[in-house]
VONU-781231 format. One line per 3 residues: number of its first residue (from 1); for each residue x negated, z, y of N, C-alpha, C, O. Coordinates in nm, 2 decimals. Example, Ala and Ser with C-alpha at 12.3 -4.5 7.8 and 13.67 -1.06 7.14 Angstrom:
residues 2
1	-1.32/0.78/-0.57/-1.23/0.78/-0.45/-1.32/0.78/-0.33/-1.42/0.85/-0.33 | -1.28/0.71/-0.22/-1.37/0.71/-0.11/-1.29/0.79/0.00/-1.34/0.80/0.11
***
This chain:
residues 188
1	-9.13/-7.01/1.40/-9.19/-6.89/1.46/-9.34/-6.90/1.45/-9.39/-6.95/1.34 | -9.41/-6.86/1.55/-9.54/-6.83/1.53/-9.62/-6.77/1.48/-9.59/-6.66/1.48 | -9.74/-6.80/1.43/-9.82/-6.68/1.36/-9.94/-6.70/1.40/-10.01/-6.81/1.42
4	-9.99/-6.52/1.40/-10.19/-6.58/1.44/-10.27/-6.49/1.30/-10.24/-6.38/1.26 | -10.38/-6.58/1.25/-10.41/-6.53/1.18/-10.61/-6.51/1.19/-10.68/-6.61/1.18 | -10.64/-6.39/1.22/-10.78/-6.42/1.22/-10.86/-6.34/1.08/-10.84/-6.23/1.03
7	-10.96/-6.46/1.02/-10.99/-6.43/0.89/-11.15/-6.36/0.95/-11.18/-6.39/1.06 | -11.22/-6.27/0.89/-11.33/-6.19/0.95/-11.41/-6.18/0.76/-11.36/-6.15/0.66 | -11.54/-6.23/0.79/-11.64/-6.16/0.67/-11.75/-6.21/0.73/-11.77/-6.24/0.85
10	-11.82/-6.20/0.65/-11.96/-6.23/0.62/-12.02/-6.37/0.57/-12.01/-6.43/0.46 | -12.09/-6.43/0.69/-12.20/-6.57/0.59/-12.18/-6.56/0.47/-12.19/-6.45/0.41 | -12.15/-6.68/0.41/-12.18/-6.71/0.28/-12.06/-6.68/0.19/-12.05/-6.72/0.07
13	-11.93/-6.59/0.27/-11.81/-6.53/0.16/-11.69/-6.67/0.15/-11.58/-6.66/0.08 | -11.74/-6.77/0.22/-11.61/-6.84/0.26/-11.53/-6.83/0.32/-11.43/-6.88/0.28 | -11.53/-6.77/0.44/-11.42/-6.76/0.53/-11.37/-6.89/0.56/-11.25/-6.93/0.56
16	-11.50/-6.96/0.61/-11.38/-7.09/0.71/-11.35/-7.20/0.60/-11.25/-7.28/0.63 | -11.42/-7.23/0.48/-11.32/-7.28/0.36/-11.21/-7.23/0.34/-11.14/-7.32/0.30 | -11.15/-7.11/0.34/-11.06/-7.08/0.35/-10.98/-7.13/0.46/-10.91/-7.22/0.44
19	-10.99/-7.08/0.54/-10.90/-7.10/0.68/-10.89/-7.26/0.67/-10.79/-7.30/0.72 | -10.99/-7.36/0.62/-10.96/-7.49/0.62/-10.85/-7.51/0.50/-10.74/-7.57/0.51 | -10.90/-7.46/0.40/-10.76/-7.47/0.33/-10.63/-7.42/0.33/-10.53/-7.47/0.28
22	-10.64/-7.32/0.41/-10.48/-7.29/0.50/-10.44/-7.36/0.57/-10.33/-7.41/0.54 | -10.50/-7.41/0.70/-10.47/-7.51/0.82/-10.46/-7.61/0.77/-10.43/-7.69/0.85 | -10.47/-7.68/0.61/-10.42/-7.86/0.55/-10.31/-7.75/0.51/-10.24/-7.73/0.61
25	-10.29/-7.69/0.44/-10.16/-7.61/0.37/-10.08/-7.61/0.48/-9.97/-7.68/0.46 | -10.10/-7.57/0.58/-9.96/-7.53/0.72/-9.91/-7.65/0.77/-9.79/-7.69/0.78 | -10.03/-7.73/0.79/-10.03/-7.90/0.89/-9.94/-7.94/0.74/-9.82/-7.97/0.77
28	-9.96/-7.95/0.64/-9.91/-8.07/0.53/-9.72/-7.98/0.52/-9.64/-8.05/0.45 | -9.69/-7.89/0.55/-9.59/-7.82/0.56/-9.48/-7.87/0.69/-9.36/-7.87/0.71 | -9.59/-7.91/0.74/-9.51/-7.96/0.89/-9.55/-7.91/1.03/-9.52/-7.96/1.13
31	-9.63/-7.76/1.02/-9.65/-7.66/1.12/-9.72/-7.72/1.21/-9.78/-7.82/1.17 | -9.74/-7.70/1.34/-9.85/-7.69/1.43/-9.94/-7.63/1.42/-9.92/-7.51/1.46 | -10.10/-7.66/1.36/-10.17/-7.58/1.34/-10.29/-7.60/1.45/-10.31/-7.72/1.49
34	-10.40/-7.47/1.52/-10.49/-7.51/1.55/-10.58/-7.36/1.49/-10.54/-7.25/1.46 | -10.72/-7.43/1.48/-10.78/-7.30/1.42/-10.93/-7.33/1.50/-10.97/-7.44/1.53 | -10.99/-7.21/1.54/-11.15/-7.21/1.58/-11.24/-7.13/1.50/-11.19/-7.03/1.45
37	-11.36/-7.15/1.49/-11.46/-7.07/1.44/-11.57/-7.02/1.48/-11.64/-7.09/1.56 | -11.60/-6.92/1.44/-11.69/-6.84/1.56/-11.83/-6.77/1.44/-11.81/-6.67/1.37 | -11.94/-6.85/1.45/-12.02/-6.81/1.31/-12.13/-6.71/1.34/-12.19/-6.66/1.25
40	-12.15/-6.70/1.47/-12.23/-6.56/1.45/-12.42/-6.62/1.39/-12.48/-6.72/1.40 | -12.44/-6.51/1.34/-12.57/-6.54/1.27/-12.51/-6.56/1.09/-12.57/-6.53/0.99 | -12.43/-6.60/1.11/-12.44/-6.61/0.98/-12.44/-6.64/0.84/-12.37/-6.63/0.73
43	-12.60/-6.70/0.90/-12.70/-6.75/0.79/-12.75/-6.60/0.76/-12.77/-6.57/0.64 | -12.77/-6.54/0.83/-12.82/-6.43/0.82/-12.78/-6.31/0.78/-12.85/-6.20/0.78 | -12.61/-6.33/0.73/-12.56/-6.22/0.68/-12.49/-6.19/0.76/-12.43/-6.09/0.72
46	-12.45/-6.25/0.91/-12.39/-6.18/1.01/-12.25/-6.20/1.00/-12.21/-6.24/0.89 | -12.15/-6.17/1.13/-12.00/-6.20/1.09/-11.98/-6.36/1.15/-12.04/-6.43/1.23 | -11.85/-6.40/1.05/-11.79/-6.49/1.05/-11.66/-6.47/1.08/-11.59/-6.40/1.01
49	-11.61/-6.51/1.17/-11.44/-6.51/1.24/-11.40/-6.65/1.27/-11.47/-6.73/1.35 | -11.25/-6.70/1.18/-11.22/-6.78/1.17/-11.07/-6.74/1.29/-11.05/-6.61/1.29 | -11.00/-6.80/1.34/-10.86/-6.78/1.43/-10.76/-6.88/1.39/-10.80/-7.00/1.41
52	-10.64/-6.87/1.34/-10.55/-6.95/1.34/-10.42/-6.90/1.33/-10.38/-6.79/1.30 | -10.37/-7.04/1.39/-10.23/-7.01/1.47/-10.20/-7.10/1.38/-10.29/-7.16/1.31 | -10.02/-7.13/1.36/-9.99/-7.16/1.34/-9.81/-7.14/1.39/-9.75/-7.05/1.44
55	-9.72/-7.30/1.34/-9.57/-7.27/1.41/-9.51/-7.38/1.48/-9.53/-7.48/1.42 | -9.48/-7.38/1.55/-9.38/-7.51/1.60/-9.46/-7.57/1.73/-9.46/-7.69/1.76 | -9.50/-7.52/1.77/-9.63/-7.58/1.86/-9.74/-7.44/1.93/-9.72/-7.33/1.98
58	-9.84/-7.51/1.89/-9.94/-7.39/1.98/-10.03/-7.51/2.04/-10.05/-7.63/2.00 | -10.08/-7.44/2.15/-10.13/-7.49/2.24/-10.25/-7.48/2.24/-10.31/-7.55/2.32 | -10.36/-7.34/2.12/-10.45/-7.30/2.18/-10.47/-7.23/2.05/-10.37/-7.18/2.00
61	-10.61/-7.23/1.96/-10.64/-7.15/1.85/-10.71/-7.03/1.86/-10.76/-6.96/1.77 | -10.71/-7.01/2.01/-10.80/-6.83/2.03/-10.68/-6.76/2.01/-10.57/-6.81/2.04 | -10.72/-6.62/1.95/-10.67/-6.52/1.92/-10.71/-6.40/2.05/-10.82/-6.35/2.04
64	-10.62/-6.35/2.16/-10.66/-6.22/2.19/-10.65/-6.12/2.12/-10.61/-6.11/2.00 | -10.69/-6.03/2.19/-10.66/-5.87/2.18/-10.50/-5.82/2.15/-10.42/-5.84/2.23 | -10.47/-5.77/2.01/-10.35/-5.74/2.03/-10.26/-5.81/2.00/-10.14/-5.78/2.00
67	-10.31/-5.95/1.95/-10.21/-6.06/1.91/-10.21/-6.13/1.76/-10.15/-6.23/1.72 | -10.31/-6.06/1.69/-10.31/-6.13/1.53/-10.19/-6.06/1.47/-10.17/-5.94/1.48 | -10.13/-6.13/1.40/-10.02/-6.07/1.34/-10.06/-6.05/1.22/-10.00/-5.97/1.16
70	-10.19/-6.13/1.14/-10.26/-6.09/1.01/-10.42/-6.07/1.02/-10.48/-6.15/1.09 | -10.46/-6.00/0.99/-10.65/-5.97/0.98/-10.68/-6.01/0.84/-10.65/-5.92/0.76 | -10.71/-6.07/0.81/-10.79/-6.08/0.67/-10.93/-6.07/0.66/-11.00/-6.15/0.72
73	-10.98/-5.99/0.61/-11.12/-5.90/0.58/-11.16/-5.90/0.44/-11.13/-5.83/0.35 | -11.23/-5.99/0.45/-11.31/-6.02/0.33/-11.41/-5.92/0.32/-11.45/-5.93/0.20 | -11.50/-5.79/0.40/-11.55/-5.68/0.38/-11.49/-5.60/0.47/-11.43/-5.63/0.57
76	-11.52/-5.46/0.41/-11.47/-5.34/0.45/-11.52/-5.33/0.65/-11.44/-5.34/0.74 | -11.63/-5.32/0.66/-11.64/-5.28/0.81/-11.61/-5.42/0.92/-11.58/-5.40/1.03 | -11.62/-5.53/0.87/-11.51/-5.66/0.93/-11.42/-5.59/0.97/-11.43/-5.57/1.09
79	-11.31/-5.53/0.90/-11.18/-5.50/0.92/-11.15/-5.40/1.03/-11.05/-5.41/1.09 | -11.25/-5.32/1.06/-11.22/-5.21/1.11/-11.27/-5.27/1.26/-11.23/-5.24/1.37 | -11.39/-5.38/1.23/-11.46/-5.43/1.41/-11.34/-5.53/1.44/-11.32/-5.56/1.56
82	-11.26/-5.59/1.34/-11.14/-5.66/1.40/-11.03/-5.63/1.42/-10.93/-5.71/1.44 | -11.02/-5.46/1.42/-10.89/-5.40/1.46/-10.86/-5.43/1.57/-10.75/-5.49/1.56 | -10.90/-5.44/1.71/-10.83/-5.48/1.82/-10.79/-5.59/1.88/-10.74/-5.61/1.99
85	-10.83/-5.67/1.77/-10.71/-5.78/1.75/-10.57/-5.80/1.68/-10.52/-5.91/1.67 | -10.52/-5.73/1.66/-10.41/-5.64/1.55/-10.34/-5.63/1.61/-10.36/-5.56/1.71 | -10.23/-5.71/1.60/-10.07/-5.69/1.73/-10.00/-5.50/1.66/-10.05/-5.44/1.57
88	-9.92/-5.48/1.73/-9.84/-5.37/1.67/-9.81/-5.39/1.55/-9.87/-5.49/1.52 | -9.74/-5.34/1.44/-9.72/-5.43/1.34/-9.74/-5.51/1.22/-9.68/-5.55/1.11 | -9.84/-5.54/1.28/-9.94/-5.61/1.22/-9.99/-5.55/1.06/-9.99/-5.44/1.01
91	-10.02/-5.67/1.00/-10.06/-5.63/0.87/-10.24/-5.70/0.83/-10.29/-5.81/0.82 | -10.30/-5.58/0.81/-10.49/-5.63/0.75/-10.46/-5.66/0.57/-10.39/-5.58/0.51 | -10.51/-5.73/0.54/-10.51/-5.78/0.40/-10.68/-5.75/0.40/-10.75/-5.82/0.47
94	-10.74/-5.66/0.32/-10.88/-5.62/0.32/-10.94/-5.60/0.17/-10.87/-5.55/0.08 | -11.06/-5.64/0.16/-11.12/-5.66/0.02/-11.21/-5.50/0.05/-11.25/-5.46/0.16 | -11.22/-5.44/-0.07/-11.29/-5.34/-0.06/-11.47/-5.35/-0.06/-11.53/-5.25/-0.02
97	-11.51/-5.44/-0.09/-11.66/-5.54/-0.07/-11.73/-5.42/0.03/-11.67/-5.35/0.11 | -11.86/-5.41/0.01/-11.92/-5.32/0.16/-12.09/-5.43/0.16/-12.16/-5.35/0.10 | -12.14/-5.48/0.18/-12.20/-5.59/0.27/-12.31/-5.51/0.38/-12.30/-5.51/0.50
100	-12.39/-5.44/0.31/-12.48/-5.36/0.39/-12.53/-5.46/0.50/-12.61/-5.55/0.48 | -12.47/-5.42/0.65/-12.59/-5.54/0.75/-12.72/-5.47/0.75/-12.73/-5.36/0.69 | -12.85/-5.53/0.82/-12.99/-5.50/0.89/-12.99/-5.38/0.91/-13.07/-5.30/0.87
103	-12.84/-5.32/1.01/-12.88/-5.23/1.09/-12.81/-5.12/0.99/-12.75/-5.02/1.04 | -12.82/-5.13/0.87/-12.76/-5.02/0.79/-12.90/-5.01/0.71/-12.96/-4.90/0.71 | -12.94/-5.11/0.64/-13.06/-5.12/0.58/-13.20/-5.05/0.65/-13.29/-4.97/0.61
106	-13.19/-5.10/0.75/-13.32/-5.03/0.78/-13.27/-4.87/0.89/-13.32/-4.83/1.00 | -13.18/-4.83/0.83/-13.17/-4.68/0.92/-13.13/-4.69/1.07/-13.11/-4.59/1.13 | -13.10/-4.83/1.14/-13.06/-4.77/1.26/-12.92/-4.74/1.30/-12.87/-4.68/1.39
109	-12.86/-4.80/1.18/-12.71/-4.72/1.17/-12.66/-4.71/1.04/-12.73/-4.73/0.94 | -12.50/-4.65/1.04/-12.41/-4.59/0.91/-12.32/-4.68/0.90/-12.25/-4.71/0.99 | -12.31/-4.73/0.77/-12.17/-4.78/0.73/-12.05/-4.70/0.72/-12.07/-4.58/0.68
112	-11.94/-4.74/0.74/-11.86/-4.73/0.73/-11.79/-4.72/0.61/-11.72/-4.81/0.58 | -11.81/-4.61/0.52/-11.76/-4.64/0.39/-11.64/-4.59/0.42/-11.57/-4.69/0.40 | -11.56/-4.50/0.46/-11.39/-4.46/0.48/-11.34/-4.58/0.56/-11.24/-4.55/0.62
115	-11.39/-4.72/0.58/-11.32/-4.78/0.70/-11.16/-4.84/0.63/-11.07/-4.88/0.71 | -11.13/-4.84/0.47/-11.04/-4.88/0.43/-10.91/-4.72/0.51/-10.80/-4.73/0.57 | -10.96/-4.64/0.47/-10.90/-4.48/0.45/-10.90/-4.46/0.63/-10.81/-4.38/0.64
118	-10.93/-4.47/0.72/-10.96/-4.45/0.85/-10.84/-4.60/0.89/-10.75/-4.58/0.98 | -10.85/-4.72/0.84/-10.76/-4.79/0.89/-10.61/-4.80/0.86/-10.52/-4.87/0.90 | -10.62/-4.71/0.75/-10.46/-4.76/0.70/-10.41/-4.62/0.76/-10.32/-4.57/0.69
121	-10.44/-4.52/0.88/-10.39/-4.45/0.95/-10.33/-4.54/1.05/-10.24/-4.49/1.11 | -10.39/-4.67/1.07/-10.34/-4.70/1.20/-10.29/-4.82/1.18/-10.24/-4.89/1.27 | -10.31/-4.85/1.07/-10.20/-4.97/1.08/-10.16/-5.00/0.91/-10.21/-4.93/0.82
124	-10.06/-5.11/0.88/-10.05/-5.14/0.77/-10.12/-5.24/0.69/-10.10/-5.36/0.70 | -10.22/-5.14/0.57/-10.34/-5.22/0.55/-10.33/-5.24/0.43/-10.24/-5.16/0.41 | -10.35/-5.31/0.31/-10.36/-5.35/0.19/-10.47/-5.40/0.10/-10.51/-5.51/0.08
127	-10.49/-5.28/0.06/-10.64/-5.36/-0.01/-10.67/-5.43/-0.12/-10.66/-5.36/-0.21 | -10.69/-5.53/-0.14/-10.71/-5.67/-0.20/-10.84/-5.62/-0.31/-10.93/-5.59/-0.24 | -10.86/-5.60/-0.45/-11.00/-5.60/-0.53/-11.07/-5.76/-0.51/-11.14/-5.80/-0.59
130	-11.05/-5.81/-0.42/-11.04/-5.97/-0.45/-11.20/-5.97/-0.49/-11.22/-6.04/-0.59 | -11.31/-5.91/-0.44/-11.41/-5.93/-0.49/-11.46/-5.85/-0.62/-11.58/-5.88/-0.67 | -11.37/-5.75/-0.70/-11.39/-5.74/-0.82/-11.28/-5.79/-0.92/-11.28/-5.74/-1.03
133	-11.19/-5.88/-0.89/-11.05/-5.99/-0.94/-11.19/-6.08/-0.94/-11.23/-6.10/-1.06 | -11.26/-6.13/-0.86/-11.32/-6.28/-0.88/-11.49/-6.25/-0.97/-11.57/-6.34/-1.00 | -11.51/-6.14/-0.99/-11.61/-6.10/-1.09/-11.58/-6.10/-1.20/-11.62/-6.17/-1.29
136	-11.48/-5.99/-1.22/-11.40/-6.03/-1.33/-11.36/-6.15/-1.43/-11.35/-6.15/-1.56 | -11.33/-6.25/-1.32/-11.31/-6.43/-1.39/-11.46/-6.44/-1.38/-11.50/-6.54/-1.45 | -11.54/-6.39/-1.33/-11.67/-6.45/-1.36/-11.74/-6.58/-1.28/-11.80/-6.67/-1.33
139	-11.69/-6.56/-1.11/-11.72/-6.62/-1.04/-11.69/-6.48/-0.90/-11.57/-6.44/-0.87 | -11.79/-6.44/-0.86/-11.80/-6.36/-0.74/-11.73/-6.44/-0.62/-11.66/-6.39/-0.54 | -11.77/-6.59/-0.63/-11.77/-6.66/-0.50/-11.64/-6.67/-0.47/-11.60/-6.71/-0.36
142	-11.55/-6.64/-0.59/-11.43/-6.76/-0.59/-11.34/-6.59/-0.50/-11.22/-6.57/-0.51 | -11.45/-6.47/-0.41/-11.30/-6.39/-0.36/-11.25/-6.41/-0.25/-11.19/-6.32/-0.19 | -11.27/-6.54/-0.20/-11.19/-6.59/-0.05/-11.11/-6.66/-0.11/-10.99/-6.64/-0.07
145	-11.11/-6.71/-0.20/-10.96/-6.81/-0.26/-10.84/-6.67/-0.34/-10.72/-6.65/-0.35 | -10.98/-6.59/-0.38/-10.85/-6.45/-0.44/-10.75/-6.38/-0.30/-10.64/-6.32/-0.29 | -10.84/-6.42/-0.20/-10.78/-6.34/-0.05/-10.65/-6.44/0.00/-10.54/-6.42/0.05
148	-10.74/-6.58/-0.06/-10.62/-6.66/0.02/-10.50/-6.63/-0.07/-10.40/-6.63/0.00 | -10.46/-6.61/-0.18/-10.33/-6.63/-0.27/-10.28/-6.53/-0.20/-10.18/-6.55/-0.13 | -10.33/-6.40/-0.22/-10.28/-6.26/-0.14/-10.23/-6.32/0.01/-10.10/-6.33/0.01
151	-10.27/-6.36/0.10/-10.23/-6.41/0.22/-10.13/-6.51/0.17/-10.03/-6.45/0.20 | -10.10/-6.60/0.13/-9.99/-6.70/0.14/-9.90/-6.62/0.05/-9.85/-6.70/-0.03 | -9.88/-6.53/0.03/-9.78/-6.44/-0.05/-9.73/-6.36/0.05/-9.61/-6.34/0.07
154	-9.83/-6.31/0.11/-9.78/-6.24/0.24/-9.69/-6.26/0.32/-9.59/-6.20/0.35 | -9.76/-6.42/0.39/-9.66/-6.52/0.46/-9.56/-6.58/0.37/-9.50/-6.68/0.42 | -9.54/-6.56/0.29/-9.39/-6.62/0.24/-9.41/-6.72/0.24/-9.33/-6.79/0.31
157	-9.52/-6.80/0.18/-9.59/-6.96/0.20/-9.59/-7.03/0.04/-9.63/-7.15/0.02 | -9.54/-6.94/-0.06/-9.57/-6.97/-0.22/-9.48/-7.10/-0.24/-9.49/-7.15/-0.35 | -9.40/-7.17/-0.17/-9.31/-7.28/-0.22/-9.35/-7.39/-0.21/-9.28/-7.49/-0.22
160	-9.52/-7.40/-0.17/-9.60/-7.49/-0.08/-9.71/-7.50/-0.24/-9.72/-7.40/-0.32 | -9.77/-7.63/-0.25/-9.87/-7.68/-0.38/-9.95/-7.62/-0.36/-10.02/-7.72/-0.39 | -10.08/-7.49/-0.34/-10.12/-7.45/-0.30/-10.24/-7.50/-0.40/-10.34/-7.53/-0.35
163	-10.23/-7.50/-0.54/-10.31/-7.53/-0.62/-10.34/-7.66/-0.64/-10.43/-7.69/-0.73 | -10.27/-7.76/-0.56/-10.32/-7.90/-0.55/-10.39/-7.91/-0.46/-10.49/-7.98/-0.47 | -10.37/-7.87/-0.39/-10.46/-7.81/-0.22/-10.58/-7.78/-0.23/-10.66/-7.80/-0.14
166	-10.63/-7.70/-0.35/-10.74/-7.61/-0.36/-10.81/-7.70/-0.46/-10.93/-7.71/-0.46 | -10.70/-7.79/-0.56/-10.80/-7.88/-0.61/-10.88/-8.03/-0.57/-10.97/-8.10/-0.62 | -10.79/-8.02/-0.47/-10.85/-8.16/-0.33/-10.99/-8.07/-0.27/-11.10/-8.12/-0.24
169	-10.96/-7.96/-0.27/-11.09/-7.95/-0.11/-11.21/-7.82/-0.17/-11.28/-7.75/-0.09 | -11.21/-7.81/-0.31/-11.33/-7.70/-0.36/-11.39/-7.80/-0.44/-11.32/-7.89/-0.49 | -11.56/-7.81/-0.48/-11.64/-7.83/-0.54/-11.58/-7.88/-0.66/-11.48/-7.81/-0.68
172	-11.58/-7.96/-0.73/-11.47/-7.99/-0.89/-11.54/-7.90/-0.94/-11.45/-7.82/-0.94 | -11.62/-7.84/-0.98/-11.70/-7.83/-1.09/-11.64/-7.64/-1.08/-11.66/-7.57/-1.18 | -11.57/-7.59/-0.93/-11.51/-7.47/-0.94/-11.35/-7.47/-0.92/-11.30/-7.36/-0.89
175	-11.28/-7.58/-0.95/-11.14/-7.61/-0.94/-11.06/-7.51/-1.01/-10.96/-7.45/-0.97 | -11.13/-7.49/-1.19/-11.04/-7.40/-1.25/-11.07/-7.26/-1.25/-10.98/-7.20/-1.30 | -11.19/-7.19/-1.19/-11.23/-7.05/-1.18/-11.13/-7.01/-1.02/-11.07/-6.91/-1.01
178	-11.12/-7.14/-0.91/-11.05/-7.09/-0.77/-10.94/-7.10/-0.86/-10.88/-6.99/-0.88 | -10.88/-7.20/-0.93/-10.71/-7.19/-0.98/-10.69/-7.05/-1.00/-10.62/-6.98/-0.92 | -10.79/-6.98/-1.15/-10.76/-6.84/-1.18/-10.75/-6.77/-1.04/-10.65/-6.70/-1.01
181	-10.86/-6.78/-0.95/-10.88/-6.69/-0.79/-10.79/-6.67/-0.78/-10.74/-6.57/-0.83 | -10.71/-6.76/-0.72/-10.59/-6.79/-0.65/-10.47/-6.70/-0.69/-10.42/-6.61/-0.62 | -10.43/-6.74/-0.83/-10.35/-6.64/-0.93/-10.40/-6.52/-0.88/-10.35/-6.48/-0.78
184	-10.49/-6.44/-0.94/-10.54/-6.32/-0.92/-10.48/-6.30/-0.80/-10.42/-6.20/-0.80 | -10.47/-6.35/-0.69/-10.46/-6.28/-0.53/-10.33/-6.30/-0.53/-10.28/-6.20/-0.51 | -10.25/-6.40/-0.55/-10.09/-6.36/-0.54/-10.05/-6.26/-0.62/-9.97/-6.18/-0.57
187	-10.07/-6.24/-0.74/-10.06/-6.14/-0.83/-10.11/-5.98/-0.79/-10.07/-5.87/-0.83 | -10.20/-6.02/-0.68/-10.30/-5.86/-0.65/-10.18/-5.77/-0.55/-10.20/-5.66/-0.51
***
């Protein structure tokens, strides 16, 4: 069966290390994986959207409208600008994180602080502390690896090495702070 997964944050949070470490996770499983990335400004703080499919053959790593069967939102207003990618159904895995952009900073707009409380009217949303789980161990950075354990728990993916995976393809010198990550997010 197929699956689309589009991951959404902010420069600098790790989104598409993640999504690379899901797509060796799916491909080393056997799956057809393809995935695209779409970076935005963001060196600048802007959004990051990773897309992946995954399943017995896909042909194509864009995500429409209406067809992600998971959103992962590494910040709160991510989640809510990647709602209309959200099949029916669909489930957002979202970090409570709020990531003031420009246009909140200098007054020309409002954040969204209800966007966790505003989305889980409309779909089924779950919110992940992943960015205070990975403060807590005392590494902020490590809350895309806290997101990813939450997601392969989701998908029913935990029978797969996931922790040998993470120790092939992260920095050594952060192997045992993502191991804890990781825990924390299947556990969250």
């Amino acid at each position: 069966m197929n699956k689309n997964i589009l991951l959404t944050g902010v420069g600098g949070q790790g989104t598409i290390l993640t999504t690379k470490i899901l797509s060796t996770g799916l491909a080393d499983m056997g799956c057809d994986v393809k995935m695209s990335e779409i970076h935005g400004m963001s060196q600048r703080g802007g959004t990051v959207n990773t897309q992946l499919k995954y399943g017995d053959k896909i042909y194509a790593p864009n995500i429409g409208e209406g067809e992600a069967d998971v959103i992962v939102a590494f910040e709160k207003a991510e989640a809510l600008r990647a709602l209309p990618y959200l099949k029916k159904g669909g489930t957002i895995l979202m970090d409570r994180k709020e990531i003031m952009p420009l246009s909140v900073l200098t007054g020309a707009a409002e954040y969204p602080h209800n966007a966790d409380e505003e989305l889980k009217t409309l779909a089924d949303v779950r919110v992940i502390p992943a960015g205070e789980l990975a403060e807590e161990l005392g590494s902020p950075r490590s809350q895309n690896i806290c997101l990813l354990g939450a997601l392969v728990k989701v998908l029913g993916l935990l029978d797969y090495d996931w922790e040998a995976l993470i120790t092939a393809m992260v920095p050594k010198k952060t192997v045992e702070m993502n191991i804890k990550a990781f825990r924390a997010g299947v556990n969250a």
